[in-house]
N, C-alpha and C positions, 0 to 999 in steps of 0.2 A: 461648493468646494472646487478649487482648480482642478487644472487636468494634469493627467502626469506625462513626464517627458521634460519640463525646465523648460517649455516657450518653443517661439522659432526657432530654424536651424540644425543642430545637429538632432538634438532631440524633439522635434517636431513631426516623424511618425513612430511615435513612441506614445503616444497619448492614450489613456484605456479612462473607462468611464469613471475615474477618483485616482486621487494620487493620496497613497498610503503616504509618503512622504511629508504631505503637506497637510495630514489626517490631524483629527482632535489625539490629544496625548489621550485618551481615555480608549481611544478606538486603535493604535498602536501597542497601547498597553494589553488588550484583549486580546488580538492576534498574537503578540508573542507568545503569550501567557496557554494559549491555544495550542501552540505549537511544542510549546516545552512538554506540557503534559499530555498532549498523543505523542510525544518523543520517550516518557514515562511507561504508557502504556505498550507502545511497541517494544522495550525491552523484552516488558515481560511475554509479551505475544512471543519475540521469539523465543523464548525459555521455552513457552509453552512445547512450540511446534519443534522445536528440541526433543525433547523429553520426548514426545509423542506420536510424531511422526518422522523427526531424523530431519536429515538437513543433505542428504547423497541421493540421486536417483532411486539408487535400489530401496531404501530404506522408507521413501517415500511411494512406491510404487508395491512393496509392501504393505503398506498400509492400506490401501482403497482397491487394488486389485482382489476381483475376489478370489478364494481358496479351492480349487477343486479337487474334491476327493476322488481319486479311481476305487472303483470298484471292486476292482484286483484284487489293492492293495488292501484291502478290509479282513479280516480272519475269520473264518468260514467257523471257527469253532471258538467257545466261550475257554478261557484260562486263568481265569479271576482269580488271585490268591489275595492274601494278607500279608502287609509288608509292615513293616517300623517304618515313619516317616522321617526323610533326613531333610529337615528345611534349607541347611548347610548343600545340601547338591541339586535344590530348585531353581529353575533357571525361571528369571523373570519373564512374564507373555509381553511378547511384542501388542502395541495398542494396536486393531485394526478398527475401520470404522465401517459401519452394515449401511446398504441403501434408507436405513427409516433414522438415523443418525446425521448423514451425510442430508437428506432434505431437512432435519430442523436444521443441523447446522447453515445452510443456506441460505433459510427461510431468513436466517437474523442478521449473519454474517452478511453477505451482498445487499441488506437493506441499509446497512451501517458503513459498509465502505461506501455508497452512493452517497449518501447524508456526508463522511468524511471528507469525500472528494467535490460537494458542494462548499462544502465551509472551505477547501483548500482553493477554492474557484473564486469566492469573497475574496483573499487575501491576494491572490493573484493577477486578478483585475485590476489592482490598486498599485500593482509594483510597474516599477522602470525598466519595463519590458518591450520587445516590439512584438507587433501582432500576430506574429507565427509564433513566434516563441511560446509566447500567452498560451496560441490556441496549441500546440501542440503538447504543452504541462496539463491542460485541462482535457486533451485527451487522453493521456498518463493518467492521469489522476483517476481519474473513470473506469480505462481500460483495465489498468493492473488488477484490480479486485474483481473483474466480469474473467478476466482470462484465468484468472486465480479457480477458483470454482469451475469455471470451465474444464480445466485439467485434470482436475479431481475427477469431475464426472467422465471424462474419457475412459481414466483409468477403471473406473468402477464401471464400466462397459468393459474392461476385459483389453482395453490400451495401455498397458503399464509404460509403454516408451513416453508417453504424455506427461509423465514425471518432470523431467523436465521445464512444462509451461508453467507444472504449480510454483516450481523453485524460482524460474526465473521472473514471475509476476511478482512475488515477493519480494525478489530486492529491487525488483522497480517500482515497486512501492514505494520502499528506503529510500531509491534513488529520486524519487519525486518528494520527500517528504524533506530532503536535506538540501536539495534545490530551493525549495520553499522556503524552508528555514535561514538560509543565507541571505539570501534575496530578502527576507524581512526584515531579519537584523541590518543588513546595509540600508534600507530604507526607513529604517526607524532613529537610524544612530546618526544619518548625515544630517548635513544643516538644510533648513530650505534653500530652495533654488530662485533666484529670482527671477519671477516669471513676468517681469514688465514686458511687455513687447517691446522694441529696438525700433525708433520711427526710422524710415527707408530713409536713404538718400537720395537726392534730389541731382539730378543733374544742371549746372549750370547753363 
């Protein structure tokens, strides 16, 4: 399979180990098709973390900070009565998530962003890229979901200002998954390049 980059010349350090461009239609058809449907699933991801954890510092720093109770504040004597229940003035519980929670969730989640960010590494080798670029998407790639989890676990150490790293690893996520996504459709859709080599000229 050629290299990518289009030859000598302007694009000649551009070259990475395949050129998606110049890929079988079957192997172009895969990658997009990869790409639409983790673009599928990330909707709903963020629905999820929507709903469940907020999308604002606070709301998210809620969620995995844990709760402390004073002492104090506890009532020294029992006042138990019977009430009629008004479901009409229940206020819904905010979701928090407990340290035995937060390690499955872990346990699955960061083995599944590693595996995504390999398959996003496949796709990225192949594109018309130069070699930082490359290497710095495939550090992205990687990064986001280690720092993701990271922040979580800050906060559930009792760092709620850590909020922040969960939020911002997320949309660099986003922001690496719609990089990719470009970057494939432009390499899927242009025409080959011709990659004859240009014999040198010769001086007289």
């Amino acid at each position: 399979m050629s290299a990518a980059g289009g030859g000598p010349g302007r694009g000649g350090d551009r070259r990475g180990p395949y050129s998606l461009r110049a890929a079988d239609r079957s192997v172009k058809l895969a990658a997009v098709l990869f790409l639409l449907v983790l673009g599928y699933a990330y909707i709903f991801a963020f629905l999820m973390v929507r709903h469940y954890a907020g999308t604002t510092p606070k709301d998210v720093a809620a969620t995995y900070v844990p709760t402390k109770v004073e002492a104090s504040a506890l009532p020294t004597e029992s006042k138990s009565t019977t009430r009629a229940l008004d479901l009409g003035a229940m206020q819904e519980e905010h979701h928090t998530v407990d340290t035995q929670l937060l390690v499955q969730d872990s346990h699955i989640h960061i083995m599944i962003y590693a595996i995504v960010a390999a398959l996003l590494t496949l796709i990225i080798l192949g594109l018309d890229w130069s070699p930082p670029w490359r290497d710095l998407m495939i550090v992205c790639a990687f990064g986001t979901g280690a720092l993701d989890f990271a922040g979580q676990w800050l906060m559930k150490a009792g760092l709620g200002g850590f909020a922040w790293l969960t939020i911002a690893s997320g949309w660099g996520m986003t922001a690496v998954y719609v990089v990719v996504l470009a970057g494939t459709l432009r390499a899927v859709t242009a025409k080959k390049r011709d990659e004859t080599p240009i014999p040198e000229r010769t001086n007289p």
